[in-house]
N, C-alpha and C positions, 0 to 999 in steps of 0.2 A: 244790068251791070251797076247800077244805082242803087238798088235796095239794099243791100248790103252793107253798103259805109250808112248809109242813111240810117236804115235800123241800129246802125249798130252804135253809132250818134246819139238816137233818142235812147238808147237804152242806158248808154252812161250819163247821157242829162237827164233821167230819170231817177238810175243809181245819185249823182250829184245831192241832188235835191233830196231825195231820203233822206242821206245823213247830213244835208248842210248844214244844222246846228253842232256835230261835232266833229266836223272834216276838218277844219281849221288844227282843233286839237289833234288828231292821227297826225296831221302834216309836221306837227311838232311833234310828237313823239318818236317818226321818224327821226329827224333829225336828231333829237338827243342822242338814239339809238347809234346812229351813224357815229358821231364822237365817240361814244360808249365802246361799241364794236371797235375802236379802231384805238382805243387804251388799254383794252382786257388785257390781252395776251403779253403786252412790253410793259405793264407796272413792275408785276412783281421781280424780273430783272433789272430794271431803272433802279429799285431801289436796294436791291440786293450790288450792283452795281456801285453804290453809292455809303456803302459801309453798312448795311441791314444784314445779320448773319439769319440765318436760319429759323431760328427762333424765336426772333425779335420781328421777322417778317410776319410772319401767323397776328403779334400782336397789330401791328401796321394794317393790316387788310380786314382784322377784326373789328377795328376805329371805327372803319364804315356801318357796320350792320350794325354793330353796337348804339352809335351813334340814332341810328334809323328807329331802334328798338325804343329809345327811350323817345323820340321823336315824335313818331306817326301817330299814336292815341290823343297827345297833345294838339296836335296842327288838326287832325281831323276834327277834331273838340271845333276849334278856334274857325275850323271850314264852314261848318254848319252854321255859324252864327256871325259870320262876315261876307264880302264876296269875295268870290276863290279864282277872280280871274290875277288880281294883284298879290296873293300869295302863290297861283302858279308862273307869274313872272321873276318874283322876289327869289322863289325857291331854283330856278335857272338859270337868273343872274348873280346868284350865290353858287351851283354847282359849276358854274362856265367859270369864274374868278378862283376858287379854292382847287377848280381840278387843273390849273395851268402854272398855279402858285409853284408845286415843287419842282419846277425848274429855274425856280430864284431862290426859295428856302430849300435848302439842302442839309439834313439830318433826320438821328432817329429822332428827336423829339416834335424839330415840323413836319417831319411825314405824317406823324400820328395826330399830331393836332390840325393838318391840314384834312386828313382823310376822312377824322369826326367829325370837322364844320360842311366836308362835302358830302357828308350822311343826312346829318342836318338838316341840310339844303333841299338834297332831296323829299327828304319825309316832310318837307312842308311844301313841296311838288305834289309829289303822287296820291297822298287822299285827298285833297283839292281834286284832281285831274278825274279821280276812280269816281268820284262823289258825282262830278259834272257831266262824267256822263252816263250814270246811273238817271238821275234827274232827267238830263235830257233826251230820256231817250224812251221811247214808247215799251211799256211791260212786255210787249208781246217780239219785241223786238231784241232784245236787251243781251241774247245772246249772243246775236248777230254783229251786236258793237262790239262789242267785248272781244267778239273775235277778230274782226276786225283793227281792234286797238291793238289783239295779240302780234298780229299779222303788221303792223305797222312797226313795231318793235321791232320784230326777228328780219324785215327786212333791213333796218337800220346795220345789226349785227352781221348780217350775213354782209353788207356792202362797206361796212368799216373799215373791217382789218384790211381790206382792200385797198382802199382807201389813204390807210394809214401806212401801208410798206409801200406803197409804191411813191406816194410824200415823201417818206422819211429815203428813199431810193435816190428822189430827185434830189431834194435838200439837205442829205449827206445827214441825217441823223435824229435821235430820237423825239427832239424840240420839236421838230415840225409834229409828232402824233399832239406830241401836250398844247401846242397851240392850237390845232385840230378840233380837238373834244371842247379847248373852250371856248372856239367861236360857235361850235355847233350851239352848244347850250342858250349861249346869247342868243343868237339866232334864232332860237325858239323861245324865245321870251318875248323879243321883236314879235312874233308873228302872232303868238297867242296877246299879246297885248293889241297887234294892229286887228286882229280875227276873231277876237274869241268874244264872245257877248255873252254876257249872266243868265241864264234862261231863268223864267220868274218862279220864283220858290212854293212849293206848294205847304199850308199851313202846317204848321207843329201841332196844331191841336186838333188830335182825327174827331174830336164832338163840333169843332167850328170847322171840318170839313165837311162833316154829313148834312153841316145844317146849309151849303151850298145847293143842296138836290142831287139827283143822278139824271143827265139829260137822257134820253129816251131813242139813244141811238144804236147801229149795231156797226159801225165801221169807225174809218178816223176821218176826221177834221180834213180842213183844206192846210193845216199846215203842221208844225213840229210836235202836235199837242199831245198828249195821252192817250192812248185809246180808254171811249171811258167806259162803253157799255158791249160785249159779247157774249156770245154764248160756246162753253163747252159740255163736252160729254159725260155725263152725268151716271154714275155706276151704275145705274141699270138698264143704262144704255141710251135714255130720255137726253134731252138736249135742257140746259142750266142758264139760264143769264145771269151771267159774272159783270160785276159794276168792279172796274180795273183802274177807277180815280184813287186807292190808297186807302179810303173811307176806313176799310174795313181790316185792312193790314197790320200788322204787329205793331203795338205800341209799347212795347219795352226791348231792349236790345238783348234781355233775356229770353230768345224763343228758338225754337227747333232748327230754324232755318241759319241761323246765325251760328247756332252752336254746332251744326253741321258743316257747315262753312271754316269756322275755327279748324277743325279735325282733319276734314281733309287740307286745308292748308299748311297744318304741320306736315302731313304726311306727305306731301309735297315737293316743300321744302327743304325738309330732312334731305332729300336726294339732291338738290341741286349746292346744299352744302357738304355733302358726300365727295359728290363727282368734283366741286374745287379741286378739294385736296388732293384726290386718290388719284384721277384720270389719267391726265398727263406721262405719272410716274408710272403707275400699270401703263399704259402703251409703249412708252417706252421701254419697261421691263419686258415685253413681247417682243423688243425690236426694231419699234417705229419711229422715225426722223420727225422734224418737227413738221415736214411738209403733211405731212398725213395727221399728225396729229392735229393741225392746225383746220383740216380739210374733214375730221370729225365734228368739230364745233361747229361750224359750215353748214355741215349736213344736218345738226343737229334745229339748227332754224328752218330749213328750206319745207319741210310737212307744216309747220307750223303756220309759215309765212303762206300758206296757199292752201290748206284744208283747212282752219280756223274758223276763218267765216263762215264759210260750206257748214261745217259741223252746226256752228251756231245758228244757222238759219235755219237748220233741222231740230237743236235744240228748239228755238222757240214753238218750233210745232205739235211739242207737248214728248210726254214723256224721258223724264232724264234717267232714270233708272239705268238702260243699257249704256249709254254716253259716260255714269260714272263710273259705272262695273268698265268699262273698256278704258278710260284713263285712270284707271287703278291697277288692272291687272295686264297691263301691255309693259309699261315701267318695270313694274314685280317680274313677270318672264323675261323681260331684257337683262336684267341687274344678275339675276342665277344664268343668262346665257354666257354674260359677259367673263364668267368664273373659269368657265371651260372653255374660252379661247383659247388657240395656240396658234396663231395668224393672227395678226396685230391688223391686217386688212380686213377679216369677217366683225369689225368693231362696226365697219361703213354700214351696212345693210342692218345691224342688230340694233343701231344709235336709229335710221329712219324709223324700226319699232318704237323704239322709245321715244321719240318726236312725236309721231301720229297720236299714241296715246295721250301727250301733253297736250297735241291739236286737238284732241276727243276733249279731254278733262276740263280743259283751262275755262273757255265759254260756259262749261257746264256751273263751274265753279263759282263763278261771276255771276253769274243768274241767282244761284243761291244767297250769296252774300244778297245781291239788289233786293231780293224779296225778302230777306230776312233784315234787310234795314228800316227800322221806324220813319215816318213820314219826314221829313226835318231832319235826318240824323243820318244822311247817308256818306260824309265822309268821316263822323267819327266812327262807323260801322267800317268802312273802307282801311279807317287808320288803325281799328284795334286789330282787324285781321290779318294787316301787315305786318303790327309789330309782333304778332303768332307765329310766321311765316320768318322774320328775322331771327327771333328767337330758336326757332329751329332750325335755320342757318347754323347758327352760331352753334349751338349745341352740337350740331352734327359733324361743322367742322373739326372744333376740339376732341370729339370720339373718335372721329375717321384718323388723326394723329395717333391717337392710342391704339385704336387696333390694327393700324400698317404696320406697329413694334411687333404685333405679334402674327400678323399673315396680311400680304397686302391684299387674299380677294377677301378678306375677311369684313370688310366695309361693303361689302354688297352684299353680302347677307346680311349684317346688321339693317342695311337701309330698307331690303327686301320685307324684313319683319316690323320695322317700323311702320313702315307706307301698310301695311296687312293690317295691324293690330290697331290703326289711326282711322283708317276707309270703313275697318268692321264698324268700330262704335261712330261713327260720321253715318252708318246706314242702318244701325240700330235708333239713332235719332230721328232719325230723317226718314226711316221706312213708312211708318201711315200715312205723310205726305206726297214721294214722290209719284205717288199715282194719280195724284192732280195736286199741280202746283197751287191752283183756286181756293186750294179747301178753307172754307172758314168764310169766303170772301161770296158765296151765294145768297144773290140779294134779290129772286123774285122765285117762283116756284116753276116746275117745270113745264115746259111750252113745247 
């Protein structure tokens, strides 16, 4: 009757301890999340509410990404070459302050200038955050986090809006979301500031790393450290010793794995600046109240939030190849199913496709970038592929406006062919590598 909890004890104080260099950070992100989640849904009526017509709105919400765009390549810059624990507190003590602001500054012109400084804010958050735990985090593990991080996210989102209507329920109105989202952020400033520790940089100059040695091991350390010596599977089937300290890893941010990473992040992207615009208004054109449309977005976190990991732990086991081909072509088949609705409820079961897929992709995606970033250089690698990923935000928003004038499922094919023709050359880059992620990095002969 005791083995049970007991086991099941040592298994989470076991899981603890894996990631305790970057639990502290999930536990923040969470949080963010939570605020996040729980402002989505009531901005754009707050401000639309509040004299922002139609068109003035799109520019309002563009602030953000815009802002982020020109942001993240900088802050990643400035990551790299400082410590990223005081720009991830700076950068959520700037988005908790500017995202509670518009409910004292009220217009079009401090919406817009309020929602660029909480872009801002952000983008000197997230490549700090994406960098830290890249670094901290074992190569063979890496997808693991990532998912992880993803999974800490969408839990946020999926408990916000909760969160935040049944606040705004008790306290009679929409103040209570805005002050909400900015304690969150503080909150996680507090805790990455009280939790969060620098893990120690590994050199920028891969000739003053090789000249450290390669220790002579095949497992990890007694503690958070790298793995630095294994072996895999060697194409003719022999077994490789791979030296996994960086030594040997890309020293320009010009290489296959980055630039594959770029690609699929547009193509990504593109769709979740699609669905902004489009979603909502197609559901409702089907029919649907906001209860369900609300209970879409819900659902859209819930695979994420709970296969993420899972996928990533598989990831790290080698082989990404099927993991991208399935978060590329799960989205693709949702986005032409989505065309042929006529039940505004078959959205529910079609949107878990397209979750799962993002549950497959995203870990996948993140691995790429980590290995495609030069030694020293992982949150300006973190921040140039965000502001990719914004950038086709933004793009895709302003297209999805144009082509709803002329068919509203007309944006999911457009996004359809986007994500296709982004994934193709992301796997024309990336094809001689994804059959071993190692290649290049074989540092003894076969054993």
């Amino acid at each position: 009757m005791t083995f049970a909890p007991r086991a099941l004890a040592d298994r989470l104080e076991g899981w603890a301890r894996r990631w305790n260099a970057i639990l502290p950070l999930l536990l923040a992100e969470l949080i963010i999340w939570l605020g996040f989640g729980a402002l989505l849904p009531i901005m754009p009526l707050y401000f639309s509410e509040h004299g922002v017509d139609f068109a003035t709105l799109g520019v309002v919400v563009a602030a953000w990404p815009a802002s982020r765009l020109v942001g993240e390549p900088i802050f990643g810059w400035i990551a790299d070459r400082t410590a990223r624990v005081p720009l991830m507190v700076a950068g959520n003590v700037g988005a908790g302050i500017f995202g509670f602001l518009p409910l004292v500054l009220v217009g079009v012109g401090p919406f817009i200038a309020l929602r660029a400084l909480a872009g801002l804010s952000t983008a000197l958050y997230d490549p700090a955050a994406r960098g830290f735990i890249a670094d901290a985090t074992p190569a063979d593990r890496r997808g693991e986090a990532f998912g992880l991080y993803g999974a800490a996210q969408m839990g946020g989102l999926l408990l916000g809006p909760a969160i935040g209507g049944l606040g705004a329920t008790i306290f009679g109105g929409v103040a209570f979301i805005f002050v909400f989202g900015g304690l969150a952020s503080l909150a996680a400033a507090v805790a990455i500031a009280l939790r969060v520790r620098e893990p120690v940089r590994e050199p920028a100059n891969p000739s003053a790393a090789r000249r450290l040695g390669a220790r002579d091991v095949t497992d990890y350390g007694s503690g958070t450290g790298d793995l630095v010596r294994r072996t895999i599977a060697g194409g003719d089937g022999s077994e490789v010793a791979v030296e996994d300290d960086g030594a040997a890893g890309p020293t320009t941010l010009l290489n296959p794995w980055l630039i594959a990473g770029l690609l699929f992040t547009v193509g990504g992207n593109f769709a979740y600046g699609t669905y902004e615009v489009v979603w909502s208004l197609y559901l409702q054109r089907l029919g649907a109240g906001l209860d369900l449309i609300g209970l879409t977005f819900a659902m859209f976190g819930l695979p994420i939030l709970v296969l993420s990991p899972w996928f990533g732990r598989r990831i790290d086991r080698g082989g990404l190849t099927p993991y991208l081909i399935a978060g590329t072509l799960l989205p693709i088949a949702a986005a032409l199913a989505y065309t042929a609705l006529v039940d505004p409820l078959l959205a529910v079961p079609l949107i878990l496709v397209e979750a799962t897929g993002s549950a497959i992709g995203s870990p996948a995606l993140y691995s790429i970038v980590a290995t495609g970033s030069p030694r020293g250089r992982s949150s300006t690698a973190q921040g140039i592929v965000g502001a990719a990923g914004t950038l086709a935000f933004v793009v895709a928003s302003l297209s999805t406006g144009w082509a709803m004038t002329i068919d509203i499922k007309l944006p999911f094919y457009l996004f359809a062919i986007v994500m296709a023709a982004f994934s193709a050359a992301a796997f024309a880059v990336l094809r001689p590598w994804t059959r071993n992620p190692h290649r290049g990095r074989e540092v003894a002969a076969p054993v």
